[in-house]
N, C-alpha and C positions, 0 to 999 in steps of 0.2 A: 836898314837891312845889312848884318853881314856876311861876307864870304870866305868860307871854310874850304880848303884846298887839300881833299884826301890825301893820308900815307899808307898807301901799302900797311892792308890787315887792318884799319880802322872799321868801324861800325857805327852805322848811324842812331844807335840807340846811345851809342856813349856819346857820340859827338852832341847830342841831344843836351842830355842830361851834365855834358859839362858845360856847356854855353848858357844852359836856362836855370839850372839847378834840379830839373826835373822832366821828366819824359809827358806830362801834361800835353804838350804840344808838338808829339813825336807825331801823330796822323797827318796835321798841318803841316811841316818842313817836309814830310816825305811826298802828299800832294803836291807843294810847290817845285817839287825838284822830279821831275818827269826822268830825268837821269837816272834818278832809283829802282824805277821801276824794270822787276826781273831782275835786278843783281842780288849776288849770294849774300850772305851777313856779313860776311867779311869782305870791306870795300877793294878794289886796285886805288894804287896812285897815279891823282892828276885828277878827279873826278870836282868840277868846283860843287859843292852844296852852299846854296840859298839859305841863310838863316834869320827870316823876317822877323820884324818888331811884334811883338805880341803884349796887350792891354798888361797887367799885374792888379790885381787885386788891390793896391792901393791906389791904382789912377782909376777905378770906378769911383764914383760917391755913392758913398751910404745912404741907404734908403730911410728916408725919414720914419721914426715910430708912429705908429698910428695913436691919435689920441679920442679917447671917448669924448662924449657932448661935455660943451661949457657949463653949461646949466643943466 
């Protein structure tokens, strides 16, 4: 997990999307950060936000193809 330490006028949709690449996981870091909750878009400084580890698409495994009968 990292920790992201507001500046003055930051917003958590960018702080998002710059640490993950993408806002996919914008509902999650904003649940885990109870902090959020009620502030304007535009953050104050000093606020720490949680930014937990989240799976990627390449550490699932692939789901095997299904194969028809042998015979």
């Amino acid at each position: 997990m990292s920790l992201y330490r507001t500046k003055d006028g930051d917003r958590i949709d960018l702080i998002v999307l710059n640490h993950y690449g993408d806002l996919a996981n914008l509902n999650d870091v904003i649940s885990a950060n109870k902090v959020l909750f009620g502030k304007p878009l535009n953050l104050e400084a000093g606020l720490d936000i949680y930014l937990p580890e989240f799976a990627t698409k390449s550490d699932i495994p692939a789901k095997p193809k299904e194969r028809g009968p042998l015979w």
